[in-house]
C-alpha positions as CSV (number, residue, x, y, z in Angstrom):
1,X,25.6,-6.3,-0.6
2,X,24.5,-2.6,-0.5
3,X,27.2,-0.2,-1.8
4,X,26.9,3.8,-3.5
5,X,26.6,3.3,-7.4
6,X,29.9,3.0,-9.0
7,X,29.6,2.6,-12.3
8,X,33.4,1.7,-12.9
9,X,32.6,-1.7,-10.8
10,X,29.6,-2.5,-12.7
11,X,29.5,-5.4,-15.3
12,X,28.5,-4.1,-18.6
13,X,25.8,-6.8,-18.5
14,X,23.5,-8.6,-15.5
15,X,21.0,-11.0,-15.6
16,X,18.1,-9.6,-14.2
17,X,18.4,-5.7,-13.2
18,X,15.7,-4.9,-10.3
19,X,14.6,-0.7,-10.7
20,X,13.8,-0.1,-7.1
21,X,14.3,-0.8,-3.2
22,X,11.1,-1.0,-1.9
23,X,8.9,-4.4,-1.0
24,X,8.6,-5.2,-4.4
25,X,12.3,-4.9,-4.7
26,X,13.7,-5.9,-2.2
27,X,11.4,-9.5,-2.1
28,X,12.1,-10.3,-5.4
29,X,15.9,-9.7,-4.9
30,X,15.6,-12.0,-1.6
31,X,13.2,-14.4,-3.4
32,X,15.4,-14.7,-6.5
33,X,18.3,-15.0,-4.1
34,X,16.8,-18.0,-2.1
35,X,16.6,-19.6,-5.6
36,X,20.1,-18.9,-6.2
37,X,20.0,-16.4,-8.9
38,X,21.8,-13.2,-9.2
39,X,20.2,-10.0,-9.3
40,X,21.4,-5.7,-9.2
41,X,19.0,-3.8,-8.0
42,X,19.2,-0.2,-8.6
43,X,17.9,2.7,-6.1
44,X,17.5,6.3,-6.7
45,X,18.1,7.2,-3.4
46,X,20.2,6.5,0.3
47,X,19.9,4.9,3.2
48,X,17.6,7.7,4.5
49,X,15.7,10.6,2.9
50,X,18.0,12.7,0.8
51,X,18.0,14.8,-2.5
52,X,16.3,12.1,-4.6
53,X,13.5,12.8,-3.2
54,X,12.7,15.7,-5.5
55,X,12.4,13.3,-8.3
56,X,8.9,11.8,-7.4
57,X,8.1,15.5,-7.2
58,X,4.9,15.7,-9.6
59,X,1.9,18.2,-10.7
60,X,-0.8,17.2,-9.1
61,X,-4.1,18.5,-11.4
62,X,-6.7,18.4,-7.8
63,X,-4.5,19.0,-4.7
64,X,-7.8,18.6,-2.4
65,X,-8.1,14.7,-4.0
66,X,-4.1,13.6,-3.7
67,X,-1.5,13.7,-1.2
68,X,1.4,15.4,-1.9
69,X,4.2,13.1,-4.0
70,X,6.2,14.0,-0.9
71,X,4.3,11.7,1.6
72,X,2.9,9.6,-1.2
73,X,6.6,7.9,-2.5
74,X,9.8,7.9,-0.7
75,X,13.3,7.6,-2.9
76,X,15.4,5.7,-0.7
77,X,16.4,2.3,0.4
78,X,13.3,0.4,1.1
79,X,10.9,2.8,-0.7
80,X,7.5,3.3,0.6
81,X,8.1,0.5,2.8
82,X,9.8,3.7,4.9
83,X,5.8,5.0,4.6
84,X,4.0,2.1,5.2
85,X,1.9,1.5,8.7
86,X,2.5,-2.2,9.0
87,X,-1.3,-3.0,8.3
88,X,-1.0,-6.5,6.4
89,X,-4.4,-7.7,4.4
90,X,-4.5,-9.7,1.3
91,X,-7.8,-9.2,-1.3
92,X,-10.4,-11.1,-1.3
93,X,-11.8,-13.7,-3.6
94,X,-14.7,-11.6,-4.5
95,X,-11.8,-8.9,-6.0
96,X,-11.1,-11.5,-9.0
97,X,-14.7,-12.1,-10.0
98,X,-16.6,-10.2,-12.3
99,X,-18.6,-7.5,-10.8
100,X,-20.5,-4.7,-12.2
101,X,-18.6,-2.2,-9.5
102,X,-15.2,-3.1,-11.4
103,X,-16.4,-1.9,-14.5
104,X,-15.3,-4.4,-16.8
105,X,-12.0,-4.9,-15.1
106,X,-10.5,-8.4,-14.3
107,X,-7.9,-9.9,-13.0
108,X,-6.8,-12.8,-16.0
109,X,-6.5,-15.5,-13.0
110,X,-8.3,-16.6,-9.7
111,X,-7.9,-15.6,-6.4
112,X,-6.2,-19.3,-6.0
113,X,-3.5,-18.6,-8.5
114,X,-2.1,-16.0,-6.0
115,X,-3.4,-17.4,-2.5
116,X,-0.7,-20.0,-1.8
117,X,2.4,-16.7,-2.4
118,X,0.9,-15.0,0.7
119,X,2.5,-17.2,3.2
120,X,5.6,-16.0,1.5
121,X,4.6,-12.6,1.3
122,X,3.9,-12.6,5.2
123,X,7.2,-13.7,5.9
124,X,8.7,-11.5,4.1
125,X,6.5,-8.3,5.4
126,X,7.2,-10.1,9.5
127,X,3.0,-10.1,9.9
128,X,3.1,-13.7,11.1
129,X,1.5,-16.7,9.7
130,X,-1.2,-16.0,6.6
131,X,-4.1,-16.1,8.8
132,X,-6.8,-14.0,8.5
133,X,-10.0,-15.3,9.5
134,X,-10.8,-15.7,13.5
135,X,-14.3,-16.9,14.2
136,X,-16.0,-14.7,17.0
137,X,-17.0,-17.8,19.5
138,X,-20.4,-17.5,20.7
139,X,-21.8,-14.2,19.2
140,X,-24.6,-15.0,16.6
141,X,-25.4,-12.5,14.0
142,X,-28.9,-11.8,11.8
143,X,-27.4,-13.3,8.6
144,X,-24.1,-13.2,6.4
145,X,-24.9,-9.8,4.8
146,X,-21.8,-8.8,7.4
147,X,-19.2,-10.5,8.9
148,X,-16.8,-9.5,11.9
149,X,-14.5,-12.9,11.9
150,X,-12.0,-11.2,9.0
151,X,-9.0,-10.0,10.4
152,X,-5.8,-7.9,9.6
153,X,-2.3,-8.4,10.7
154,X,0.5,-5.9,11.5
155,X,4.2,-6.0,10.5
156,X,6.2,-6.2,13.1
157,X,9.0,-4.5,11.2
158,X,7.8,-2.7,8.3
159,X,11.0,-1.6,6.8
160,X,11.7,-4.1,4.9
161,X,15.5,-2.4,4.5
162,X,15.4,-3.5,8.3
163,X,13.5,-6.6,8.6
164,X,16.0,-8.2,6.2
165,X,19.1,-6.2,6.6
166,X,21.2,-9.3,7.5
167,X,20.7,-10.6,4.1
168,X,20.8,-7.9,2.4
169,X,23.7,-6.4,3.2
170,X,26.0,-9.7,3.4
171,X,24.5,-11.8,0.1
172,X,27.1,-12.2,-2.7
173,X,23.7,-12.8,-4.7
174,X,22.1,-9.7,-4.4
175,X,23.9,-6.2,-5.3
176,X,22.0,-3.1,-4.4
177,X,23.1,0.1,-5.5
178,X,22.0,3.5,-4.1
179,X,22.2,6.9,-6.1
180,X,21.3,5.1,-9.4
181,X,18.4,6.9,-10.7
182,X,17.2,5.5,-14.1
183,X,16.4,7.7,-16.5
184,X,15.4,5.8,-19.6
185,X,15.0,2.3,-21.4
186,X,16.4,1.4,-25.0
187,X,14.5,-0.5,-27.2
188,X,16.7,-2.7,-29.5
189,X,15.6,-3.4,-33.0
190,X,14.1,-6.9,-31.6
191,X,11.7,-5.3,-29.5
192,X,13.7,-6.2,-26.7
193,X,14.7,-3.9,-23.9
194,X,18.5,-3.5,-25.0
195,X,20.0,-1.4,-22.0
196,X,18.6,1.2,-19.5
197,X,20.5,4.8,-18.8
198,X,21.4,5.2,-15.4
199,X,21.9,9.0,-13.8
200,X,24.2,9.3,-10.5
201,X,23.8,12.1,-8.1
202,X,26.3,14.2,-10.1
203,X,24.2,13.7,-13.3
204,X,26.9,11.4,-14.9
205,X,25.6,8.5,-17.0
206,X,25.5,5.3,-18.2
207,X,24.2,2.1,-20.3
208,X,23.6,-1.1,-18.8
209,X,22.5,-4.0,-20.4
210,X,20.8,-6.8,-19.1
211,X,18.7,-9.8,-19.9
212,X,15.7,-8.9,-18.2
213,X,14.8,-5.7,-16.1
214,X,12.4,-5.7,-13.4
215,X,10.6,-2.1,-13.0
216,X,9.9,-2.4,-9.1
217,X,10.0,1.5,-8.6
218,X,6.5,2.0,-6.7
219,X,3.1,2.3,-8.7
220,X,3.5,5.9,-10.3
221,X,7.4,6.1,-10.9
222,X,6.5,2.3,-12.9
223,X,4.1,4.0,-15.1
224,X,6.2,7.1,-15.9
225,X,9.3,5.3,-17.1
226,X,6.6,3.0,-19.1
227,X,5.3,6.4,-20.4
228,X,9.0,7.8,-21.0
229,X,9.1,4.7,-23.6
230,X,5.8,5.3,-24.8
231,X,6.8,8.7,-25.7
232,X,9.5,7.5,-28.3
233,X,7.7,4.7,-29.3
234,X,4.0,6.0,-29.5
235,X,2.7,2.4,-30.4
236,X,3.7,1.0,-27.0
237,X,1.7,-0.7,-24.2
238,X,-1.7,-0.2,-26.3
239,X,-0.8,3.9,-27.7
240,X,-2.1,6.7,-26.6
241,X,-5.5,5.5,-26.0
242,X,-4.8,2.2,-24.4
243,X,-4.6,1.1,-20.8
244,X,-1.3,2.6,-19.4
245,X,-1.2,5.6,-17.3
246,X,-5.5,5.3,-16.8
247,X,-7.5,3.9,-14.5
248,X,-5.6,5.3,-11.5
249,X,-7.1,4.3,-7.9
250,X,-6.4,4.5,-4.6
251,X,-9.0,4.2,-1.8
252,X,-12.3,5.4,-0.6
253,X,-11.5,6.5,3.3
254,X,-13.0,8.1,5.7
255,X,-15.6,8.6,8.7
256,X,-19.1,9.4,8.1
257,X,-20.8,8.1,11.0
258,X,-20.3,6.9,14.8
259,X,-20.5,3.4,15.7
260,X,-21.9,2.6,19.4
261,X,-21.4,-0.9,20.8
262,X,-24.4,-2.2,23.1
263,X,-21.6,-4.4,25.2
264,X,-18.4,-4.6,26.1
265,X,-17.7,-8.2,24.8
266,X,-18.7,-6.8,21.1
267,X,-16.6,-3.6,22.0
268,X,-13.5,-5.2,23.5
269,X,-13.0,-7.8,20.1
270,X,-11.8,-4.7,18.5
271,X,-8.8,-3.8,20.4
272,X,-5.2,-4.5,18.7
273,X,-4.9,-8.4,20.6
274,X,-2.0,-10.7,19.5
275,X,-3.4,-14.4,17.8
276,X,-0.8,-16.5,18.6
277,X,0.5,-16.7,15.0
278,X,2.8,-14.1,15.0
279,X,1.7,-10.4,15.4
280,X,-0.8,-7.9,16.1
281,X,-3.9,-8.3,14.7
282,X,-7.7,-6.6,14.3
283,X,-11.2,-7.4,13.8
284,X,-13.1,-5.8,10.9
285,X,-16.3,-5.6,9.8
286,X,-16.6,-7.0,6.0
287,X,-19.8,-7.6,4.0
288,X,-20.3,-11.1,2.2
289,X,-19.9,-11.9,-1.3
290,X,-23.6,-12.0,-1.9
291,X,-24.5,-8.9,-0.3
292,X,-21.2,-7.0,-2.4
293,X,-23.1,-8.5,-5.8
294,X,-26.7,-8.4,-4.9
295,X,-26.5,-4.6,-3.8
296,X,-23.5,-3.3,-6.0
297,X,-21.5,-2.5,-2.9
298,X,-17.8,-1.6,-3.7
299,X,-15.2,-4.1,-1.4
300,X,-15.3,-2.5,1.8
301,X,-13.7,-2.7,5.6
302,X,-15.3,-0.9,9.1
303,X,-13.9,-1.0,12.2
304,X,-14.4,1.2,14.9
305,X,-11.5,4.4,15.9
306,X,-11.2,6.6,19.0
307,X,-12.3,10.0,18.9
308,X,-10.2,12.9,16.5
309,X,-6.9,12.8,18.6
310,X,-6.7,16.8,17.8
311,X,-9.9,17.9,18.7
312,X,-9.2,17.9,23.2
313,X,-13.1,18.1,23.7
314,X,-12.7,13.9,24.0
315,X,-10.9,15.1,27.9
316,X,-8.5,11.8,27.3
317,X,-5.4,12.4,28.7
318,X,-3.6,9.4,26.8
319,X,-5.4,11.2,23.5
320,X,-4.3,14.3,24.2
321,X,-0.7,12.6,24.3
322,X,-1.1,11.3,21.2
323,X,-1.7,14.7,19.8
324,X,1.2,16.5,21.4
325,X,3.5,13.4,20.0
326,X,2.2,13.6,16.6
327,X,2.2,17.6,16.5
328,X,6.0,17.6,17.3
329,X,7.9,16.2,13.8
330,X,10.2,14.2,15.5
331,X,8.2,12.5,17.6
332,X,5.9,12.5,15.2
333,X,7.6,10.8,12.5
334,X,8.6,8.3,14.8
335,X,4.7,7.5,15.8
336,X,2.9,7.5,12.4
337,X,3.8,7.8,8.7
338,X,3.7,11.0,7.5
339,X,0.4,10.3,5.4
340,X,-1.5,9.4,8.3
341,X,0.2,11.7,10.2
342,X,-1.4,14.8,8.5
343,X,-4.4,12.8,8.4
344,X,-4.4,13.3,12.2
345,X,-3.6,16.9,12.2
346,X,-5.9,18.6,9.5
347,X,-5.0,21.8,11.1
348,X,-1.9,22.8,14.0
349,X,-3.2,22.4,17.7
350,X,-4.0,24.3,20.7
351,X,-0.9,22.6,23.2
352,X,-3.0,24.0,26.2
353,X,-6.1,22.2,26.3
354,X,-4.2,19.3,25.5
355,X,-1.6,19.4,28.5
356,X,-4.7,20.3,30.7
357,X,-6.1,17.0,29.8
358,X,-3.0,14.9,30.1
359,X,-2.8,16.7,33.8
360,X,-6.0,16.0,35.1
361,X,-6.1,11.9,33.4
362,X,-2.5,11.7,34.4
363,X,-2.7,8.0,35.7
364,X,-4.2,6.8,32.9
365,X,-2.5,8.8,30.7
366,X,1.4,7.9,32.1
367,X,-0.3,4.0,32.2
368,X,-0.8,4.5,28.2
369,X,2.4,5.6,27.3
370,X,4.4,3.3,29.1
371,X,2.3,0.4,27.6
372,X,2.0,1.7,24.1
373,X,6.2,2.3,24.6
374,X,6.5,-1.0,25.7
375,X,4.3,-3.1,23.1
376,X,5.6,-1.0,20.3
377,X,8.9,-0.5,20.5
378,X,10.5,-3.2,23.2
379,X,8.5,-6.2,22.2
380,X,8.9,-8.7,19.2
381,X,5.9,-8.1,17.8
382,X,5.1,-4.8,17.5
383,X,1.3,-2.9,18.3
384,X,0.5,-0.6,15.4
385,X,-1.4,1.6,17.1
386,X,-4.2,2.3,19.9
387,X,-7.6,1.4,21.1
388,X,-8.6,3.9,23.9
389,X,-11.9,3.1,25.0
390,X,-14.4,4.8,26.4
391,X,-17.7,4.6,29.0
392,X,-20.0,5.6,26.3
393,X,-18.7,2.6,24.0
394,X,-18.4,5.4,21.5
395,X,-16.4,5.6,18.6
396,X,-15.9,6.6,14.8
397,X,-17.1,4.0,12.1
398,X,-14.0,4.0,9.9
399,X,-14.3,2.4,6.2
400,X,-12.0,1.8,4.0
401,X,-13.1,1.1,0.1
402,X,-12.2,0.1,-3.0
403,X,-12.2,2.8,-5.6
404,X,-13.5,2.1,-9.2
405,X,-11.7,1.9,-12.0
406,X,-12.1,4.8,-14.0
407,X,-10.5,5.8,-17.2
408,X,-10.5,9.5,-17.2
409,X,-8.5,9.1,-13.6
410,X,-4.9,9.0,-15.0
411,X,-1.3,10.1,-15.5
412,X,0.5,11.3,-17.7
413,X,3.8,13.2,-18.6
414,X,4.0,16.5,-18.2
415,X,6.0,19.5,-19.5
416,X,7.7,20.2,-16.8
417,X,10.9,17.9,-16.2
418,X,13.1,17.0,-13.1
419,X,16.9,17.7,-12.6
420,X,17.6,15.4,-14.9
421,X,15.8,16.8,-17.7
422,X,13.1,13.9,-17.3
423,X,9.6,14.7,-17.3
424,X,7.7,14.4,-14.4
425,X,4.0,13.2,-14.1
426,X,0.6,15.4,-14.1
427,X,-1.6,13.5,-11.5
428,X,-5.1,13.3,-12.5
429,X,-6.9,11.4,-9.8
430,X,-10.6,11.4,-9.5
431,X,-13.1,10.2,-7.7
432,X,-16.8,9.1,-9.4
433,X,-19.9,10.4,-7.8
434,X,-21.2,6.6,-7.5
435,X,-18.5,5.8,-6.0
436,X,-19.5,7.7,-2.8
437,X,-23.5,6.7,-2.9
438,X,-22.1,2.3,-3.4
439,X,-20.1,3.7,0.2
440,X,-23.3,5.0,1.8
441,X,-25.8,1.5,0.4
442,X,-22.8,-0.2,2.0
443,X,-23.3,1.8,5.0
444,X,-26.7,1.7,5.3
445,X,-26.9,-1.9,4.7
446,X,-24.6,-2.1,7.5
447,X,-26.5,-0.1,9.8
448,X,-29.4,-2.6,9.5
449,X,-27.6,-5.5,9.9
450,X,-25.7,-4.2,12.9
451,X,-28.3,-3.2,14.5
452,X,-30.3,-6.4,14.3
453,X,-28.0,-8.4,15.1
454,X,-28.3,-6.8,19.0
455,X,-24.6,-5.9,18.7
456,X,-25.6,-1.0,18.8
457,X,-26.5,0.7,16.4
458,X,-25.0,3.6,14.3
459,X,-25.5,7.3,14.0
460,X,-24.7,9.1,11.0
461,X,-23.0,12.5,11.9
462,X,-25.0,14.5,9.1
463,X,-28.4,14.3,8.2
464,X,-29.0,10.9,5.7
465,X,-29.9,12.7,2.5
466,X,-26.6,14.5,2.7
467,X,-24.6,11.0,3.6
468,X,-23.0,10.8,0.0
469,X,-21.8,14.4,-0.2
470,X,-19.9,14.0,3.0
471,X,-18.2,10.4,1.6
472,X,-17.4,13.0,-1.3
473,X,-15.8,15.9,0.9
474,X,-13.4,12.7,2.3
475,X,-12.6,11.5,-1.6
476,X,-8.3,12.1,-1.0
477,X,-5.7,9.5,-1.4
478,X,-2.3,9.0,-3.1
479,X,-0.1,6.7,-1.1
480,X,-2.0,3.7,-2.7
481,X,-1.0,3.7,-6.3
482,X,-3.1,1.1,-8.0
483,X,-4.1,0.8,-11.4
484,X,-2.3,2.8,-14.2
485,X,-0.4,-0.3,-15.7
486,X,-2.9,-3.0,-14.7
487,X,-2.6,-6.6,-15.6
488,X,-4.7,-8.2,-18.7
489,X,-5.8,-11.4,-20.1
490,X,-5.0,-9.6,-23.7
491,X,-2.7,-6.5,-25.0
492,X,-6.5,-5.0,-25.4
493,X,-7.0,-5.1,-21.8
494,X,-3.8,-4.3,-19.7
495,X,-0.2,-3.2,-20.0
496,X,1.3,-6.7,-18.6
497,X,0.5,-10.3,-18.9
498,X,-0.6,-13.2,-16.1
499,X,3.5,-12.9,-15.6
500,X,4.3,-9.3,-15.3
501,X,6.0,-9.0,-18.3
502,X,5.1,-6.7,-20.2
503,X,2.7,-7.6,-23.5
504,X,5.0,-5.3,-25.9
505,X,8.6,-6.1,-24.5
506,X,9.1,-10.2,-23.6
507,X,11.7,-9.5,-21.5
508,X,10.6,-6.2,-19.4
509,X,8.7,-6.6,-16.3
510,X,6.7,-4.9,-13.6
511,X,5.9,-5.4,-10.3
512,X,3.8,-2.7,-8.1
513,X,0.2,-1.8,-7.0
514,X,0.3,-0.1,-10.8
515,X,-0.3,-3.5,-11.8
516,X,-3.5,-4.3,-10.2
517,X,-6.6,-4.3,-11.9
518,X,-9.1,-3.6,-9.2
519,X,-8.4,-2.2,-5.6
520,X,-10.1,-4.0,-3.3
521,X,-10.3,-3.3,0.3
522,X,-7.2,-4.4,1.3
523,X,-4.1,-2.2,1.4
524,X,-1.9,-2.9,-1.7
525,X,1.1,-3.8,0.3
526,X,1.1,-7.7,0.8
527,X,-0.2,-8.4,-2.5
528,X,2.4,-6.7,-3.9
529,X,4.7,-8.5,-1.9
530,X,3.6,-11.7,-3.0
531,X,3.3,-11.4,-6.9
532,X,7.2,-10.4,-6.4
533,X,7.4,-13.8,-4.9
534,X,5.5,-15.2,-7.2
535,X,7.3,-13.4,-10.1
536,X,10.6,-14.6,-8.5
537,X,9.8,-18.1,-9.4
538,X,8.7,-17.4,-12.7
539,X,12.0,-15.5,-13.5
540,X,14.3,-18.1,-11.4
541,X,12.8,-20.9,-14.3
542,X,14.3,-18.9,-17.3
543,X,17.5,-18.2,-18.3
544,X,20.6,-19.4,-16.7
545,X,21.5,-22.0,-14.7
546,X,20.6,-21.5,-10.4
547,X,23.8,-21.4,-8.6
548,X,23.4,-23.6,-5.7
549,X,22.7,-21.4,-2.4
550,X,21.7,-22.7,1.1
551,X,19.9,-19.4,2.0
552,X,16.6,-20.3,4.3
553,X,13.3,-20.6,2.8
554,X,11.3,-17.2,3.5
555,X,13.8,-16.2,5.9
């Protein structure tokens, strides 16, 4: 059930409380639900985007390397799964072994520990079956340095609030609360979390105890209310020099270079094509696990993207469409996340060259948009975006990269609070300098092999010697929130264990990106999903009795 918080219809005591709506959230709630225990989950915000918002509001120490906490978290039901573009990748095997690039980090268990939750995990996130390889059929290649048979897969519904509203809003098992901001968590005299303070719209409180909370709120609002206990209890999750709060990452993005494909076959493997298992999916170009070691490369993705949508020098008519969508908020919202959105529009648009465009292409262009309408919003499973191509067979190299874990990128409280009198977080992200010349070695190793495999060849869009200052210039991020509570073998070396719980509190948990050692190249969002699956059955084997459900498996 979803219902406003009441706090006169609230037990004094749960089971398992659940702080946040988003896929964390929400999955465990549905998982722990399937295995017919009870759970509250509480959400800050509405159904839609509201006052709570100001809450994730946060002082940001290098505006030009974060995105504002405005388009980077979203307080209300379904959380960032309200900001997320569908894209659907798990890591990589590579991401759990010890590399120099991870700088000591681990994760404390094999990529096989995790592997068999993600065909949960792509149920729940509606990216069809867990398949992610597709072998490219006849194309041989110059060796495995690279690979182009990895693929992504796209949600088909990516609010998760949406995907699964059915259960959510008719289970007597779940009970999901909006307007319940929480605003602190006692410690008893056992070391135990004893109850949490909840804060409703009006600023009213109060306690609720449970037997074991689940901190689900997104990968920066997890570490501050960590940090808000760390504050009264300095000795916490390591102390102040220990692991929580540092090592923040997000991603190395960007476009340094143009990709030109020799043949259509090679160009036309690129396109969004549906697999037969489910949804959308795309080709990327990954390097191999030898290659990564052998060369210190960080994890890293490329695929090709059509020209700058805002720039109308491309002439596309269907581009220029794309443009005038995205430059118009509501139309624009609808299209793209706001993070990506921006991303598109660096600065506001000239409308004229653009309509001039869509005029003179206007058969192609009105073909476009009634086939991008049609396969995004009418069918089952849903296109995330476009592939326009082009006579030249000429496109941006996009890359996407795991950032290193650094501990001088962090968070930490600041002195300025939020209407509740909380404090918010100072955002410290930064970027290393070797960061940016492991993205150009991966580049240039690339290149090589791209090139000799007969497949084009790449140019660079600046001259080589000034390659790593441009991946710098591109160093931004912020809507993947990985790190600052990261997972260890050993209190020494992270603020939770193998289970999530956390090593100083037995019965306090945490699920979110914040939890991940190391990056990778994949977007956070279906791992995350499936250690809440995964921490659903740990949680569902402790504790009280199941109460018998017949709710479907992965529904």
């Amino acid at each position: 059930m979803i219902r406003p918080w009441r706090s006169w219809d609230i037990p004094d005591s749960v089971d398992i409380c659940i702080v946040g709506s988003g896929p964390a959230g929400l999955t465990l709630a549905l998982e722990l639900e399937r295995l017919g225990r009870r759970s509250l989950v509480l959400e800050s915000g509405d159904r839609g985007a509201g006052p709570a918002q100001s809450l994730s509001a946060a002082e940001i120490v290098d505006p030009r390397r974060h995105d504002d906490m405005s388009i980077a978290a979203a307080r209300r039901l379904g959380g960032t799964s309200n900001l997320w573009g569908g894209r659907s990748v798990p890591l990589d095997p590579v991401d759990f072994e010890p590399r120099a690039f991870a700088c000591g980090a681990r994760w404390p268990f094999a990529y096989e520990e995790l592997e068999p939750w993600y065909r949960a995990a792509c149920a729940y996130a509606t990216c069809g079956e867990p398949l992610f390889e597709s072998p490219f059929d006849g194309v041989s290649v110059v060796s495995d340095e690279f690979s182009l048979s990895r693929i992504e897969r796209s949600s088909n519904r990516p609010r998760f609030q949406n995907a699964h509203s059915e259960r959510l809003e008719t289970s007597d098992l779940i009970d999901i609360r909006l307007g319940a901001t929480i605003v602190d968590l006692t410690l008893g005299e056992n070391g135990r979390v004893s109850s949490c303070t909840i804060a409703d719209a009006g600023g009213a409180r109060r306690e609720l105890e449970a037997e074991r909370f689940v901190i689900a709120a997104g990968g920066l609002e997890s570490a501050r209310l960590l940090l808000l206990m760390q504050r009264r209890r300095p000795d916490l999750f390591g102390g102040a020099e220990g692991p929580l709060g540092r090592f923040y990452m997000g991603h190395v993005i960007g476009e340094i270079a143009d990709i030109l494909f020799a043949d259509a076959r090679i160009e036309s493997a690129f396109d969004f094509l549906r697999d037969g298992a489910g949804s959308y999916v795309r080709r990327r170009f990954t390097p191999g696990r030898d290659a990564m070691i052998e060369h210190n490369l960080p994890n890293i993705a490329f695929w090709p993207v059509v020209p700058p949508v805002a720039e109308p020098r491309h002439c596309s008519g269907a581009l220029s469409a794309v443009a005038l969508a995205l430059s118009t908020p509501l139309l624009g919202s609808a299209l793209a996340p706001e993070a990506i959105r921006t991303r598109h529009l660096q600065r506001p648009i000239a409308w004229g060259p653009h309509i001039r465009n869509v005029i003179a292409d206007a058969p192609q262009t009105i073909g476009f948009v009634g086939r991008f309408v049609r396969e995004r919003y009418l069918s089952e499973e849903r296109i995330p975006g476009y592939f326009l191509r082009n006579p030249a067979r000429r496109y941006g190299l996009s890359y996407h990269a795991e950032q290193s874990p650094r501990a001088d990128s962090r968070v930490s409280l600041s002195k300025t609070t939020d209407l509740f009198d909380t404090p918010r977080l100072a955002i410290d992200l930064r970027f290393h300098r070797d960061d940016a010349e492991a993205v150009v070695r991966a580049h240039d190793l690339f290149q090589r092999w791209f090139e000799a495999s007969g497949f084009g060849r790449i140019e660079y869009r600046q001259p080589a010697e000034e390659n790593a200052e441009a991946v710098d210039a591109r160093m931004s991020h912020g809507t993947h929130q990985i790190g600052v509570a990261r997972m260890g073998g050993a209190r020494s070396e992270g603020v939770v264990d193998v289970d999530l719980r956390c090593f100083d509190v037995d019965n306090l948990y945490v699920v979110s990106s914040a939890v991940f050692p190391t990056s990778g190249q994949a977007n956070p969002t279906l791992t995350i999903v499936a250690l809440a699956a995964r921490l659903a059955a740990h949680l569902a084997t402790i504790g009280v009795k199941p109460i018998l459900t017949s709710a479907p498996a992965h529904a």
